[in-house]
VEXTORVEX-157135 format. One record per residue (C-alpha): x, y, z. Coordinates in nm, 4 decimals, always signed. Example, Ala and Ser with C-alpha at 12.3 -4.5 7.8 and 13.67 -1.06 7.14 Angstrom:
NODE         x         y         z
NODE   +1.2300   -0.4500   +0.7800
NODE   +1.3670   -0.1060   +0.7140
***
This chain:
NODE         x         y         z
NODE   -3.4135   +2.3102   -0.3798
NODE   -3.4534   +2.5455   -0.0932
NODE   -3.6800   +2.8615   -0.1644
NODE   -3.5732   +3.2246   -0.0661
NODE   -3.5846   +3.3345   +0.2967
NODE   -3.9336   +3.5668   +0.2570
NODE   -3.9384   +3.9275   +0.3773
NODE   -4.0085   +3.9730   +0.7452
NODE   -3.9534   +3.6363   +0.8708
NODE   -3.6869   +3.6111   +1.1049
NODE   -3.3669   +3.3885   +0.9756
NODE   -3.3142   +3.1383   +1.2570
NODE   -3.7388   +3.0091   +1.2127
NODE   -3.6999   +3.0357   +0.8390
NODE   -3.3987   +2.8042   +0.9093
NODE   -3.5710   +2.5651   +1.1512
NODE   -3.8761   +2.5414   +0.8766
NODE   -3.6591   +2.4508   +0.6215
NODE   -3.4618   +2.1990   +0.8493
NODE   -3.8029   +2.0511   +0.9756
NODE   -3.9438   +2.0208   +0.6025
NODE   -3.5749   +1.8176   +0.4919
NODE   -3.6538   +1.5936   +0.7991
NODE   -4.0246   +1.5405   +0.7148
NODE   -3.9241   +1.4550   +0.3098
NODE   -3.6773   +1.1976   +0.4543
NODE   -3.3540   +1.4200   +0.3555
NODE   -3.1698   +1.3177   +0.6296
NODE   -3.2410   +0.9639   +0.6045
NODE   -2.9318   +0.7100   +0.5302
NODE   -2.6417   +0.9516   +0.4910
NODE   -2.3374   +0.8389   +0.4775
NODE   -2.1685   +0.7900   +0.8487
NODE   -2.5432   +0.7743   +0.9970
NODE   -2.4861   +0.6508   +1.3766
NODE   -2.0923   +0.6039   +1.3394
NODE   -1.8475   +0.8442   +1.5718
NODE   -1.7982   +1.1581   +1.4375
NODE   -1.3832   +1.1584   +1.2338
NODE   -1.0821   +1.2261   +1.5526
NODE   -0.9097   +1.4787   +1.3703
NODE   -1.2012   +1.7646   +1.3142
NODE   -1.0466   +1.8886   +1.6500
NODE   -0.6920   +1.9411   +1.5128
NODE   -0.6131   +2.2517   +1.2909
NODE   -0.6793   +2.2667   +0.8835
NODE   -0.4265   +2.0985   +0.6842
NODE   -0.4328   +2.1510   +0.3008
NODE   -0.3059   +1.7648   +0.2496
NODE   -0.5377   +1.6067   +0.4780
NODE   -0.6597   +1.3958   +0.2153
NODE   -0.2860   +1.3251   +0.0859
NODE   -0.1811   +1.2176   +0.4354
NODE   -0.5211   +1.0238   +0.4771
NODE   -0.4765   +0.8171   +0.1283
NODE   -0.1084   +0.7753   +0.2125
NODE   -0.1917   +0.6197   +0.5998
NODE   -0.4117   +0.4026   +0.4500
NODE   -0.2013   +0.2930   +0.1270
NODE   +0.0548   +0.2027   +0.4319
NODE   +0.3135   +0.4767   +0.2573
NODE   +0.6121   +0.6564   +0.4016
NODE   +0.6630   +1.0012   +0.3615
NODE   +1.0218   +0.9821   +0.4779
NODE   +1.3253   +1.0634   +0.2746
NODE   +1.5294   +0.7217   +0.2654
NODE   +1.8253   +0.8451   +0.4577
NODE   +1.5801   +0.8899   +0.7581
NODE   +1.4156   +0.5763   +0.6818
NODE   +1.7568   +0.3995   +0.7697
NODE   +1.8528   +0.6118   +1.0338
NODE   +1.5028   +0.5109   +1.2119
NODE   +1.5918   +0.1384   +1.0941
NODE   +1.9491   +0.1459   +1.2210
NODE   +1.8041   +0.2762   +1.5823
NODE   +1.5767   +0.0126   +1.5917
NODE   +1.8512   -0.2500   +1.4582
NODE   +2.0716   -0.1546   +1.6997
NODE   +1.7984   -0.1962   +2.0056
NODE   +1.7170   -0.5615   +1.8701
NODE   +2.0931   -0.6548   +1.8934
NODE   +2.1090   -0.5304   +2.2564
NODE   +1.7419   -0.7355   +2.2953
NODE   +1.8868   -1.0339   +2.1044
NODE   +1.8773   -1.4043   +2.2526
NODE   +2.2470   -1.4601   +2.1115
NODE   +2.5853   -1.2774   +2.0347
NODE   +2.5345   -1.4617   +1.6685
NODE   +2.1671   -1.3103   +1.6469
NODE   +2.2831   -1.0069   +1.7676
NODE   +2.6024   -0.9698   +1.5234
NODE   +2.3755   -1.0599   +1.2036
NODE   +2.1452   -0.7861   +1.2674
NODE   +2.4374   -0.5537   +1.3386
NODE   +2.5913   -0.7060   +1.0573
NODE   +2.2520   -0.6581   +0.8271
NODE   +2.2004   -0.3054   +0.8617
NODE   +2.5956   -0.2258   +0.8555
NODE   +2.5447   -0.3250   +0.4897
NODE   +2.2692   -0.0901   +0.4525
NODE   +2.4543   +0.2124   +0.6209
NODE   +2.7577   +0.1537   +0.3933
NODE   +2.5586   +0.1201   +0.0597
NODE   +2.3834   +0.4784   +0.1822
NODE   +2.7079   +0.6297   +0.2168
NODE   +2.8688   +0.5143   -0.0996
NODE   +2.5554   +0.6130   -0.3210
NODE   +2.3811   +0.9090   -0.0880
NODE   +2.0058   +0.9455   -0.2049
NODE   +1.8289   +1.2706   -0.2854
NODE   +1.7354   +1.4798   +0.0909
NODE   +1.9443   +1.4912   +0.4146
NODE   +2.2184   +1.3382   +0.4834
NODE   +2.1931   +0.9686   +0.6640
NODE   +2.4381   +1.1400   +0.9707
NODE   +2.5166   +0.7721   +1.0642
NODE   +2.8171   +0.5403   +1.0534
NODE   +2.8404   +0.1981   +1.0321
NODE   +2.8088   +0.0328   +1.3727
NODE   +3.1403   -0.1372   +1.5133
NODE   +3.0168   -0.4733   +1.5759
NODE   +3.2623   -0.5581   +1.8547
NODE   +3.1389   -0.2655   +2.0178
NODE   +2.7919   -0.3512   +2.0350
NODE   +2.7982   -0.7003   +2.0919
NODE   +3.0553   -0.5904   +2.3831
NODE   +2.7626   -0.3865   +2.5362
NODE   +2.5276   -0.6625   +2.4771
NODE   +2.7080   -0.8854   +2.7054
NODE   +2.7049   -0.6708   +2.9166
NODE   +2.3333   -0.5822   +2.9666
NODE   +2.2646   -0.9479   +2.9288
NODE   +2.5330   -0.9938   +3.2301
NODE   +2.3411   -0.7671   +3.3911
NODE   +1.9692   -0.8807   +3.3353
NODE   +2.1116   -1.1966   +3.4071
NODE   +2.2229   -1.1097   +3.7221
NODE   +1.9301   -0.9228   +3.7991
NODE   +1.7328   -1.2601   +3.7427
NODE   +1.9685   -1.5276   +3.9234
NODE   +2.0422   -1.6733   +3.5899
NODE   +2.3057   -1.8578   +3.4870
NODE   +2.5718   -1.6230   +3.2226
NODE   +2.7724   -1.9129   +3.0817
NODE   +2.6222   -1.9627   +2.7644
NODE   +2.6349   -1.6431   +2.6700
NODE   +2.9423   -1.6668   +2.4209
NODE   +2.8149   -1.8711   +2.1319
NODE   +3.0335   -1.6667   +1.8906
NODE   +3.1161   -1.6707   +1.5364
NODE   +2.9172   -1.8405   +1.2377
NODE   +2.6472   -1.5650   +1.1627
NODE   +2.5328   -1.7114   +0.8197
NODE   +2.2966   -1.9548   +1.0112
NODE   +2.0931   -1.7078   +1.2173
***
């Protein structure tokens, strides 16, 4: 327990006696983060829930409402169809998170609204031959077996 500042000593060498006594008893000794990099985020402004968002980044948790959590996962969907090997992979995943968008829209969860329609699969896969035409093209490669169509149970 520190002792009180005495009368007539000035603060900042009562201070640096007190400090030097802590370090002579060994006070300082093996705390916790000794020789580690001082945390990123002292530099960025208070936050109430810092320890909230800090459990929740490490749990791995979202704090997204699930209509947002789609609409991220249909954006995504819909760039791995375009970056798909084949029109079957790329219909199943348009096909996969079509399902998803349509079950949001018939039973809307609690917070915004998803703000997304189903994708039209001809559409897409329409544009994916197309890029791949033109990567293709870009490359040299050969297009023709670009049309293996239909069954998309077995992708």
């Amino acid at each position: 327990m520190t002792e009180r500042k005495p009368p007539g000593v000035p603060f900042e060498s009562w201070v640096d006696h007190q400090i030097s006594e802590a370090q002579g008893r060994g006070d300082f000794d093996r705390l916790p983060g000794a020789g580690r990099p001082l945390p990123r985020d002292l530099e960025e402004p208070y936050d109430e829930l810092w320890w909230v968002k800090r459990k929740m980044a490490r749990e791995g948790l979202s704090v997204l409402p699930p209509a947002l959590a789609l609409r991220k996962e249909a954006e995504d969907a819909l760039e791995a169809a375009y970056a798909a090997p084949t029109e079957r992979a790329a219909r199943k995943i348009v096909t996969d998170v079509n399902v998803k968008i349509r079950d949001m829209l018939l039973k809307p969860p609690p917070g915004p609204p998803l703000g997304r329609r189903p994708y039209d699969v001809d559409e897409v896969v329409r544009e994916w031959r197309q890029r791949r035409e033109g990567r293709r093209a870009a490359d040299g490669t050969d297009v023709s077996d670009a049309s293996d169509v239909s069954d998309v149970s077995d992708v």
